[in-house]
VOLUM-209542 format. One line per field, with one value per residue (C-alpha): residue number from 0; residue in three letters; x, y, z. Coordinates in nm, 2 decimals, padded with zeros to 4 digits. Last residue first. Example, Ala and Ser with C-alpha at 12.3 -4.5 7.8 and 13.67 -1.06 7.14 Angstrom:
seq = (1 0)
type = (SER ALA)
u = (01.37 01.23)
v = (-00.11 -00.45)
w = (00.71 00.78)
// end
This chain:
seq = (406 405 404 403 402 401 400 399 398 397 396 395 394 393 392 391 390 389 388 387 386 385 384 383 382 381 380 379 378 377 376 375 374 373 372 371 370 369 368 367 366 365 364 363 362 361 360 359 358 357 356 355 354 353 352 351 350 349 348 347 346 345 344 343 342 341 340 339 338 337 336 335 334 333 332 331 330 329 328 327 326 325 324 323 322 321 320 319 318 317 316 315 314 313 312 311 310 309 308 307 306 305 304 303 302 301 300 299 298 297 296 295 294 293 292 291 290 289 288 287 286 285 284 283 282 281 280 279 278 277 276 275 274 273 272 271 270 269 268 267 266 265 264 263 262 261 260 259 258 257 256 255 254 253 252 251 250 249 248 247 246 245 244 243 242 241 240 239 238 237 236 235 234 233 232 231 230 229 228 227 226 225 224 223 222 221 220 219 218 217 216 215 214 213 212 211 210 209 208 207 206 205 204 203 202 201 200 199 198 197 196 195 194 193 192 191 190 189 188 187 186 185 184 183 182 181 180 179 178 177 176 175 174 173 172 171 170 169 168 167 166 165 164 163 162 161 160 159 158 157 156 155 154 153 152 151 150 149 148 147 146 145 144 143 142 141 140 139 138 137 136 135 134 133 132 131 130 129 128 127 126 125 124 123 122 121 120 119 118 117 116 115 114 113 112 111 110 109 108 107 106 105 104 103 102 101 100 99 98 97 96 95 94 93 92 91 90 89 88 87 86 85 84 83 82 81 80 79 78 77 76 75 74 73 72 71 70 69 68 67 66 65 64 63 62 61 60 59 58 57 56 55 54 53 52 51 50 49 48 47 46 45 44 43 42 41 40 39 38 37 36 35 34 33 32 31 30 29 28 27 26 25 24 23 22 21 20 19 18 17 16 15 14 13 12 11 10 9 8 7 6 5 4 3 2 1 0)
type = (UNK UNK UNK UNK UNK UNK UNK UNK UNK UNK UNK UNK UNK UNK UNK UNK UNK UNK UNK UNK UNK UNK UNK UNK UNK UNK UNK UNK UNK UNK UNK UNK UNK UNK UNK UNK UNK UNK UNK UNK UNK UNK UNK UNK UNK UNK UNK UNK UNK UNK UNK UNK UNK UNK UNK UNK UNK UNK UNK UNK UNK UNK UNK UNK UNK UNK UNK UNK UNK UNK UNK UNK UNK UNK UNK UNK UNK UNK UNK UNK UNK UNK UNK UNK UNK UNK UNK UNK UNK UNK UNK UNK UNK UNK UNK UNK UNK UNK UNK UNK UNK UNK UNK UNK UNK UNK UNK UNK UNK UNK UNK UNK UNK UNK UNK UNK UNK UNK UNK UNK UNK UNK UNK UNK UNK UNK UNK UNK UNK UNK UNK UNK UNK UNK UNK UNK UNK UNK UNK UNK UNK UNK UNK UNK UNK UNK UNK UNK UNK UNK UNK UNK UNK UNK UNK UNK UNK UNK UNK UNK UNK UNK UNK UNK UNK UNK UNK UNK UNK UNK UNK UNK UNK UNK UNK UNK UNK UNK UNK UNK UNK UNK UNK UNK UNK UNK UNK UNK UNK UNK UNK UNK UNK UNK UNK UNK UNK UNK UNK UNK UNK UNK UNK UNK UNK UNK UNK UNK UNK UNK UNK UNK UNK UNK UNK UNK UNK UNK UNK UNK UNK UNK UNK UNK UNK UNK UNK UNK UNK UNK UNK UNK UNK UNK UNK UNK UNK UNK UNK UNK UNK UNK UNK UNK UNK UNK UNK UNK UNK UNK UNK UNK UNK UNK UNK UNK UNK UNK UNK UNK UNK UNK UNK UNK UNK UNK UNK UNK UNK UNK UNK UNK UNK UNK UNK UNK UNK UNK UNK UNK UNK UNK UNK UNK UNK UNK UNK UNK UNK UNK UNK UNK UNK UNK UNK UNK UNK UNK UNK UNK UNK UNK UNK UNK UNK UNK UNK UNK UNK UNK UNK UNK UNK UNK UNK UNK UNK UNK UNK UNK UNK UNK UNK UNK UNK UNK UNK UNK UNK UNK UNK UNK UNK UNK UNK UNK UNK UNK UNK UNK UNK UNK UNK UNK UNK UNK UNK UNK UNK UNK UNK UNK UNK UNK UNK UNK UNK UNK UNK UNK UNK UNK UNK UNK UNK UNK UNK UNK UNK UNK UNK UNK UNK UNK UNK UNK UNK UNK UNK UNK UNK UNK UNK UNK UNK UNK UNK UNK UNK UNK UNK UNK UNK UNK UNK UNK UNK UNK UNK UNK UNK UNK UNK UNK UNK UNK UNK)
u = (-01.20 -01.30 -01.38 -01.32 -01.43 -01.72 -01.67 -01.72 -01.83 -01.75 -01.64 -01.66 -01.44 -01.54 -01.40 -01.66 -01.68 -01.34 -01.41 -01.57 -01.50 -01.68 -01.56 -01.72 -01.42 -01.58 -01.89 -01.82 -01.45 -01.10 -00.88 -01.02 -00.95 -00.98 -00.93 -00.89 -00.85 -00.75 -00.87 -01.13 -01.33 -01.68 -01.71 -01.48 -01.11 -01.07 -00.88 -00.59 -00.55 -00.23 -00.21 -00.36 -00.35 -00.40 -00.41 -00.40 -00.47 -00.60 -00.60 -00.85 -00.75 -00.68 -00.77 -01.17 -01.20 -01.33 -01.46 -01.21 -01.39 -01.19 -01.33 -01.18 -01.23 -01.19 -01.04 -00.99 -00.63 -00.54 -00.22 -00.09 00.00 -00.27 -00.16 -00.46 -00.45 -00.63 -00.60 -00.70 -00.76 -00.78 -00.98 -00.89 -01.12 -01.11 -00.74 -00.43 -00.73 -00.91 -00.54 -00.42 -00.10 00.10 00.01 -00.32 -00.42 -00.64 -00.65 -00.65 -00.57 -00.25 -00.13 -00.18 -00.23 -00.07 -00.19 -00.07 00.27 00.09 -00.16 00.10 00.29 00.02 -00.27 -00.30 -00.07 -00.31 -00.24 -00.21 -00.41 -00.23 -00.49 -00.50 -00.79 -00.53 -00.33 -00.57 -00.93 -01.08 -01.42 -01.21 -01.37 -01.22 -01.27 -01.15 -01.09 -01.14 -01.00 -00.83 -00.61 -00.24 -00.17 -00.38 -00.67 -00.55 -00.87 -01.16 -01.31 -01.59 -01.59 -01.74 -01.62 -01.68 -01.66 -01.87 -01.84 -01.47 -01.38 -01.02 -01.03 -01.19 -01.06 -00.66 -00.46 -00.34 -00.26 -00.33 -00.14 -00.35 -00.14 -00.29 -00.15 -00.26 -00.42 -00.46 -00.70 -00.78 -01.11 -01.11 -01.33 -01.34 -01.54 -01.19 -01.11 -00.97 -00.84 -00.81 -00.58 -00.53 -00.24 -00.32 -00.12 -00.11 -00.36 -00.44 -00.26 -00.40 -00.75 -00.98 -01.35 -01.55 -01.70 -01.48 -01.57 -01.28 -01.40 -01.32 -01.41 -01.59 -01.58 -01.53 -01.80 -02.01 -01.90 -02.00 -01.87 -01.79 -01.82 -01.54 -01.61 -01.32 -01.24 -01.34 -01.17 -01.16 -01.02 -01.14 -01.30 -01.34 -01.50 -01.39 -01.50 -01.25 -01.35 -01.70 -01.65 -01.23 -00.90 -00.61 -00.72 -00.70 -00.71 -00.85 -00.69 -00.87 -01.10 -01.11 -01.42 -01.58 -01.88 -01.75 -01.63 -01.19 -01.09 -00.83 -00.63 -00.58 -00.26 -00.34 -00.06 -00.14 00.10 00.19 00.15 -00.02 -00.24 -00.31 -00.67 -00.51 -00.50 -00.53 -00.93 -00.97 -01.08 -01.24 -01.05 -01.29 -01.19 -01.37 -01.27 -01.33 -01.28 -01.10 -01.13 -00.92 -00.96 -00.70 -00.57 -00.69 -00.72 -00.84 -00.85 -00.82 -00.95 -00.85 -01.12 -01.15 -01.49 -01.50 -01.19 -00.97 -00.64 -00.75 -00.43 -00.18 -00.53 -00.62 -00.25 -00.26 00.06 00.20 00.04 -00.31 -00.46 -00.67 -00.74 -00.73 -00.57 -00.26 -00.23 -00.22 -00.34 -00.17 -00.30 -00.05 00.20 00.15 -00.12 -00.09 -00.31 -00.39 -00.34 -00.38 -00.27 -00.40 -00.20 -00.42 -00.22 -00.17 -00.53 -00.68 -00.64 -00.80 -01.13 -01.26 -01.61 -01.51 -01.59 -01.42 -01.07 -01.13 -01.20 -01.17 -00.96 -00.77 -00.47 -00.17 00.04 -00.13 -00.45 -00.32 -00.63 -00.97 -01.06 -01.39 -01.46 -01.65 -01.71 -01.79 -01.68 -02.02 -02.32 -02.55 -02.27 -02.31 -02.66 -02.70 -02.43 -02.61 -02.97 -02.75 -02.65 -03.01 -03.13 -02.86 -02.91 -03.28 -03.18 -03.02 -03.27 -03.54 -03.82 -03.77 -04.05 -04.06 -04.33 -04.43 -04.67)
v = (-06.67 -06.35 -06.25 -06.01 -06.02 -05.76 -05.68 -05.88 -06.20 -06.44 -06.79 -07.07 -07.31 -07.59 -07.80 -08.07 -07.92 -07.78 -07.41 -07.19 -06.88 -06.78 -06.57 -06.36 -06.26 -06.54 -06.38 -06.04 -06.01 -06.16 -06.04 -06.29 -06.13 -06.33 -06.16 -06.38 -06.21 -06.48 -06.63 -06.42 -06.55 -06.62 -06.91 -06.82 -06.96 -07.27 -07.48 -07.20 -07.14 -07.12 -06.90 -06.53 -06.48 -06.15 -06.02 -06.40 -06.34 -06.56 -06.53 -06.70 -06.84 -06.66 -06.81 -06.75 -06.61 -06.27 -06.13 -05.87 -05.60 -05.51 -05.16 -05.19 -04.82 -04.75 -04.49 -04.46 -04.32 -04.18 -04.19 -03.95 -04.11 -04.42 -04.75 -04.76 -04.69 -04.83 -04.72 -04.86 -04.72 -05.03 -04.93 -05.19 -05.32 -05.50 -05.40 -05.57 -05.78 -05.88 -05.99 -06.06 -06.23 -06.13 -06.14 -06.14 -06.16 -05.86 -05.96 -05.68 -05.89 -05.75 -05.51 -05.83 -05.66 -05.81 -05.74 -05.70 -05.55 -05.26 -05.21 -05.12 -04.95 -04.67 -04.64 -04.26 -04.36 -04.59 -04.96 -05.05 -05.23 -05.18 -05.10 -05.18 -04.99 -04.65 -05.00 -05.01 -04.87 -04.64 -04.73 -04.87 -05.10 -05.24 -05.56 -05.61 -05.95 -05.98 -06.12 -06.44 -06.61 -06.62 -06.64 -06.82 -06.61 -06.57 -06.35 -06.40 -06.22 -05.97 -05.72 -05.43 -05.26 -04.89 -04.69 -04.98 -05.08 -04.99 -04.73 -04.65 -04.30 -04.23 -03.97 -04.00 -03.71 -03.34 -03.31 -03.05 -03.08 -03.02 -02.93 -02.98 -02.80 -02.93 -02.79 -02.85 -02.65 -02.64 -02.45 -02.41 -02.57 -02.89 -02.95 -02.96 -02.78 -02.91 -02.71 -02.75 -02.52 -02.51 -02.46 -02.53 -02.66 -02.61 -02.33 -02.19 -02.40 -02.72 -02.62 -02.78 -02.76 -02.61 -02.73 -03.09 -03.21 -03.26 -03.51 -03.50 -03.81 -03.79 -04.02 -04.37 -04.53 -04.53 -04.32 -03.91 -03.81 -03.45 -03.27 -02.98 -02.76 -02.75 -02.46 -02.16 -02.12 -02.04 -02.24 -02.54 -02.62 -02.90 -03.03 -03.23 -03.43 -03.52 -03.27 -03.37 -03.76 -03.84 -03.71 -03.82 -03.62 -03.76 -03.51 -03.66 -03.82 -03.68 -03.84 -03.69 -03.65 -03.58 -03.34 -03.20 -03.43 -03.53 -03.41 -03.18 -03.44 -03.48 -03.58 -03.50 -03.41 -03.39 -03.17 -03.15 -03.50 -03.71 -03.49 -03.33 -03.22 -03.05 -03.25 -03.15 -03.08 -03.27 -03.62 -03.69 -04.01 -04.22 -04.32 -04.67 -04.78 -05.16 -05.23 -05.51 -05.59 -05.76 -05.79 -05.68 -05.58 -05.36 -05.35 -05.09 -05.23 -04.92 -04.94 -04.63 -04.51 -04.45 -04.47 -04.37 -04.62 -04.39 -04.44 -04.60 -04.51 -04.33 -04.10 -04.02 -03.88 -03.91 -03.74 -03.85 -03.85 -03.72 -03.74 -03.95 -03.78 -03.98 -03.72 -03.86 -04.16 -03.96 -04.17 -04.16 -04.23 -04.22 -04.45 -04.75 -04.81 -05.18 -05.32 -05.03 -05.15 -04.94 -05.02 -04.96 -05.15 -05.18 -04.95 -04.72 -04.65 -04.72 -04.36 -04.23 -04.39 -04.60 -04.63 -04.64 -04.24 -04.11 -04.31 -04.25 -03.81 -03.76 -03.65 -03.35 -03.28 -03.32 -03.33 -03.12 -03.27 -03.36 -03.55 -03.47 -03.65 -03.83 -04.07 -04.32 -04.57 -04.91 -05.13 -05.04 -04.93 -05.17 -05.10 -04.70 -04.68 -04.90 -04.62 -04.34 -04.52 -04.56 -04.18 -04.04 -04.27 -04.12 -03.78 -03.82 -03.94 -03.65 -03.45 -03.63 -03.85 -04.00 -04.17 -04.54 -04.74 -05.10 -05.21)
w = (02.82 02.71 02.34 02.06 01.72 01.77 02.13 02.47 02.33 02.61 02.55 02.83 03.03 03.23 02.88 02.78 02.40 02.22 02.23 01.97 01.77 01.47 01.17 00.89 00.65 00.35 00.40 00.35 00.27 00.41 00.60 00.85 01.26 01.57 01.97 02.27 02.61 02.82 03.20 03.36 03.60 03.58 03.81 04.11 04.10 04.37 04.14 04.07 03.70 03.64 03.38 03.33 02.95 02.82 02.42 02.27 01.90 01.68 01.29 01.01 00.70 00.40 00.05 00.06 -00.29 -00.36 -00.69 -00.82 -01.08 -01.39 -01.55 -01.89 -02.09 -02.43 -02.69 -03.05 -03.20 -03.58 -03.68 -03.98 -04.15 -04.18 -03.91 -03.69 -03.33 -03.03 -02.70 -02.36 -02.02 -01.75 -01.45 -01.20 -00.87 -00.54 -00.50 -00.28 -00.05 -00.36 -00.49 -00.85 -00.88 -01.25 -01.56 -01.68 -01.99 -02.25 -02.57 -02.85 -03.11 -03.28 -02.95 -02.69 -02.38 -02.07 -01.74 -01.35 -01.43 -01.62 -01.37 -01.12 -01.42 -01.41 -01.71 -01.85 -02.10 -02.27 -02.25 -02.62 -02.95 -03.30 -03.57 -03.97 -04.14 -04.22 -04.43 -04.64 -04.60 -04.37 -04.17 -03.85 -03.62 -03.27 -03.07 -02.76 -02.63 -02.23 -01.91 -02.05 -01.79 -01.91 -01.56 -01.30 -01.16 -00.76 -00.73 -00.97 -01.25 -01.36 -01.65 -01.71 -02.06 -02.05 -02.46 -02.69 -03.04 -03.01 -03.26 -03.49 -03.59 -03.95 -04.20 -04.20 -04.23 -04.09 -03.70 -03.44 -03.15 -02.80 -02.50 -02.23 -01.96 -01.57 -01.26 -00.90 -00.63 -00.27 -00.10 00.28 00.33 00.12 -00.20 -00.43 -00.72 -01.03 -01.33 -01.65 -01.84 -02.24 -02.51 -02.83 -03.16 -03.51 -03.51 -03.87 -04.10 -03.87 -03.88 -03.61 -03.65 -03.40 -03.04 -02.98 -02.64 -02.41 -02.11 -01.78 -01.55 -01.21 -00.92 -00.98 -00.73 -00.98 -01.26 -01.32 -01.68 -01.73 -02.05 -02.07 -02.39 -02.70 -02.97 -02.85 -02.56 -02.20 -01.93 -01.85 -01.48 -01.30 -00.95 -00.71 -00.40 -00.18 00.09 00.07 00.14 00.19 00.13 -00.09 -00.37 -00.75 -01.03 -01.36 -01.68 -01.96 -02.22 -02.58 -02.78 -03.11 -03.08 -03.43 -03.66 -03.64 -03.95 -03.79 -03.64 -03.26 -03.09 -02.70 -02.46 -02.12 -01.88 -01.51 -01.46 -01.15 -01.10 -00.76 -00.61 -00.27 00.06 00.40 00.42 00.72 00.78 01.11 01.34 01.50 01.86 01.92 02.30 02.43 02.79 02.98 03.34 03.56 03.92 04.05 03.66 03.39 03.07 02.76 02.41 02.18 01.84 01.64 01.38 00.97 00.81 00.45 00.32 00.09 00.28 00.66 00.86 00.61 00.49 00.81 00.94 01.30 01.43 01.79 02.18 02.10 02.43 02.69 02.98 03.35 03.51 03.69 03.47 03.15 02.85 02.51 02.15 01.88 02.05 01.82 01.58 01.48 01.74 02.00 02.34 02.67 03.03 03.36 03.62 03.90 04.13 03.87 03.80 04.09 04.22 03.93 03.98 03.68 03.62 03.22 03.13 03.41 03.32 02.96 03.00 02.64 02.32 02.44 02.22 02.40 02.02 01.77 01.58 01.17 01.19 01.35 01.69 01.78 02.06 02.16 02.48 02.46 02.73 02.97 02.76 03.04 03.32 03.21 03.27 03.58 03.78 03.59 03.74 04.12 04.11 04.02 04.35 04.58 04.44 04.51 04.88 04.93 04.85 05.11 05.10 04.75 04.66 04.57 04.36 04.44 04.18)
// end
């Protein structure tokens, strides 16, 4: 084994500067960065030019350039320095809404010779969003037969941030008719429930005014609220029940309309017309979900109705009511959690970033002709691409990130 000794200093500082010089060609292409949202404009985000080899001289001359598919201007780099800043507002939320990961891809190039480099700037979520709901009041119709530990499902707070700072926690104010019960769902976050304590008495209270309140896990702390307003009704024994309270259900994309998703079936103990039940969206659901289903109120079919779309929404929580016909009405409660399996129904893109034509027949093996990039919008395996050439071509493809290649 041959085994070198520096003789000198100098020639330590020579050898330290050839292993940084290896170092960065092996992680060479793939730099990161981190920036939190909202950041002011000229915010410092990293030295790029320093970072990729690059002196800052050369910069101009070999017409550095930086692309950001679909992201515009937000990201700047200044030629005379070499520092890449925050040119224009990055709003998390606009960019990757609810996803947990959120980053800027920036495909760095340069000409004489040309290069191409491949920059990941993750943008951190701050705490810039209070829990809101989407009302200011809930009304709740609630007869004072109901039993005790009867209960009432809210519509919760939804905050348009992300990980800790979206998650929230409720509160309802004091009382000493109702408790707050929350129900945890996978991948759902958490649902308020009202929990009957003591019996209701219409002659007493005929209606009650309460707060709940949502706060967020965030630092600094933000909170929402809504009224409910609870009106105590006289009649009818038994409430309307569904044999069970979440219905999973499973269906593809692009299902043709009139397609079947589910038949609900609910019970009602009474007799007469108080056993006879209409079936209805509950007003918690939103018009989207409206549009994309139809509810028949006699049989409690659920159809669709318009085009569902993995890529649109992967999933629909469906709140359902069903009320009988006794005076006065009394209403059960279900929920249809839809899940959207994906189809393969979009076809692969490719993108030519560079192209250097002609192609002069002298031009070195290993030269760079195109910068090819392909993109599926579709999921797991059916988003999974491969890119080839035709065969018997003196032309190869070069993975140089993810989904991108040189020609």
């Amino acid at each position: 084994m041959l085994v070198y000794t520096p003789s000198s200093p100098r020639d330590l500082r020579q050898l330290l500067l050839l292993l940084l010089l290896a170092a960065w060609k092996a992680g060479r292409g793939q730099v990161h960065y981190s920036v939190p949202e909202e950041a002011k404009h000229g915010t410092f985000v990293g030295r790029i030019a320093q970072d990729l080899g690059l002196e800052l001289a050369e910069l101009v001359p070999r017409l550095f350039r930086v692309a950001s598919k679909g992201h515009g201007d937000l990201l700047e780099v200044n030629l005379q320095n070499g520092i890449l800043f925050v040119n224009s507002r990055i709003d998390r939320e606009e960019l990757c809404g609810r996803s947990a990961e959120c980053s800027i891809h920036l495909e760095v190039i340069v000409d004489r010779p040309l290069q191409v480099f491949h920059v990941e700037v993750e943008v951190k979520d701050i705490n810039d969003n209070p829990p809101v709901f989407s009302v200011s009041e809930q009304k709740l119709s609630i007869p004072e037969s109901r039993l005790l530990d009867s209960r009432f499902p809210l519509e919760g707070a939804s905050d348009a941030d992300v990980g800790e700072n979206a998650v929230l926690t409720y509160r309802l104010s004091p009382n000493e008719f109702f408790i707050l019960d929350i129900i945890n769902r996978k991948d759902k976050g958490k649902t308020p429930v009202l929990v009957l304590g003591k019996m209701l008495d219409r002659e007493e209270n005929p209606q009650l005014q309460l707060l709940l309140t949502a706060t967020d896990g965030g630092k600094p702390q933000y909170t929402g609220s809504v009224t409910l307003l609870i009106l105590v009704l006289d009649a009818n024994d038994n409430a309307p029940i569904f044999d069970r309270s979440v219905y999973e259900v499973k269906m593809y994309e692009n299902s043709a309309k009139q397609t079947l998703v589910i038949w609900l079936n609910a019970s009602d103990a009474d007799e007469g017309i108080n056993k006879e039940m209409i079936y209805s969206f509950s007003s918690l659901v939103p018009p989207s979900i409206r549009r994309k289903f139809l509810m028949n109120e006699k049989t409690g079919e659920i159809r669709v109705n318009d085009a569902i779309d993995f890529e649109d929404s992967n999933t629909y929580e469906i709140h359902v009511d069903v009320t009988d016909k006794g005076n006065p009405p009394m209403v059960g409660h279900c929920t249809v959690l839809v899940e959207v399996l994906d189809e393969n129904d979009n076809s692969p893109e490719v993108v030519i970033t560079s192209l250097a034509l002609p192609v002069r027949e002298d031009a070195h093996v290993g030269s760079v002709i195109a910068l090819i990039s392909v993109s599926d919008r579709d999921s797991g395996a059916n988003g999974q691409v491969t890119c080839t050439l035709s065969p018997h071509v003196p032309f190869k493809l070069v993975s140089t990130f993810k989904n991108y290649y040189s020609l």
